[in-house]
Structure formats: structure tokens, C-alpha cells
N, C-alpha and C positions, 0 to 999 in steps of 0.2 A: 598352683594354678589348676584351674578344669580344664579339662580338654570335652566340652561337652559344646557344641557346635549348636549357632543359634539358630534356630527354627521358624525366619521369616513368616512362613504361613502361620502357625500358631500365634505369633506376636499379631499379624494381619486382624487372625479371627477375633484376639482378646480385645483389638482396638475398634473392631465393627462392632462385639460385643456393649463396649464401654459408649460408641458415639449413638446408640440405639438405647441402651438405657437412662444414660447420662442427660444426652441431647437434644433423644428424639428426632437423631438423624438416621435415615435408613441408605447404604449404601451395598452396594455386590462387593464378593471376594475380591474382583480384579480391580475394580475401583480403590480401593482400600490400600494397597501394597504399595504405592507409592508412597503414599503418606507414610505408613507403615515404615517404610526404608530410611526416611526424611526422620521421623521421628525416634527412630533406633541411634544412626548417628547421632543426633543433638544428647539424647540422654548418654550415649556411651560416653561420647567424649566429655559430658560434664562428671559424670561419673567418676572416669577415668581421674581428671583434675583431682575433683574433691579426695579420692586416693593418694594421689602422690601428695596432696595438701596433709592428709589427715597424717602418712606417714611423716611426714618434717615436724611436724607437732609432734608425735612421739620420739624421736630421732632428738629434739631439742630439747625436752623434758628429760630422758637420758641422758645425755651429755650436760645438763646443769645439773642431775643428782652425782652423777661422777666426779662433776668439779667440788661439788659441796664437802665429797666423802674426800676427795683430795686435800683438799682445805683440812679438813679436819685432821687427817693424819698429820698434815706441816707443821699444825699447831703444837702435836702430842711429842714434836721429836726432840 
């Protein structure tokens, strides 16, 4: 795990950056950070999800190569 602590205002600037490029929306710093905060949670916790998903997928795909290799020894004895 990192322990690197996330940095609201940087996340702010790249999203005032992105709706001013993107959008052609012009918004201030302070305007910004709420959204900012809004849209930190929604991706974390999808994030997060997609994580513990991606982990069960590998966790399941191991435990049927185990059983396979099990199987085969039963076979050989």
C-alpha cells in the first residue's frame, strides 16, 4: 500500500485544467473543489470495487489451477 496522501488541491487544479480544455468551461480554484471532492469519492470507490473484483478473479483462477493440479495427481496415484 502507499502511504502517499491525496492532494485535493492538485486533483482541483487538473479538473479546472481538464473543464477549460475539454469544455471550454472557465471556473476559479474555489469554485472547483467541491466538485473536485464529489468526483474523487465516486472514482475512488469505483475504483476500489473494480480492485476487490479484479482480485476474486485472480483468487478464482488460482484455486481452479490448484484443483486441476489436484486432479491430476489423484489420477497418477
Amino acid at each position: 500500500m502507499s502511504n502517499d496522501k491525496f492532494d485535493l488541491i492538485k486533483f482541483s487544479s487538473k479538473i479546472r485544467d481538464l473543464l477549460e480544455s475539454e469544455l471550454d468551461i472557465s471556473v476559479g480554484n474555489m469554485e472547483v473543489i467541491p466538485l473536485a471532492e464529489k468526483l474523487y469519492k465516486l472514482v475512488r470507490n469505483e475504483a476500489y470495487n473494480e480492485g476487490v473484483l479484479d482480485a476474486q478473479r485472480v483468487l478464482n483462477q488460482k484455486l481452479s489451477d490448484i484443483s486441476e493440479q489436484l486432479d491430476l495427481l489423484l489420477q497418477y496415484e
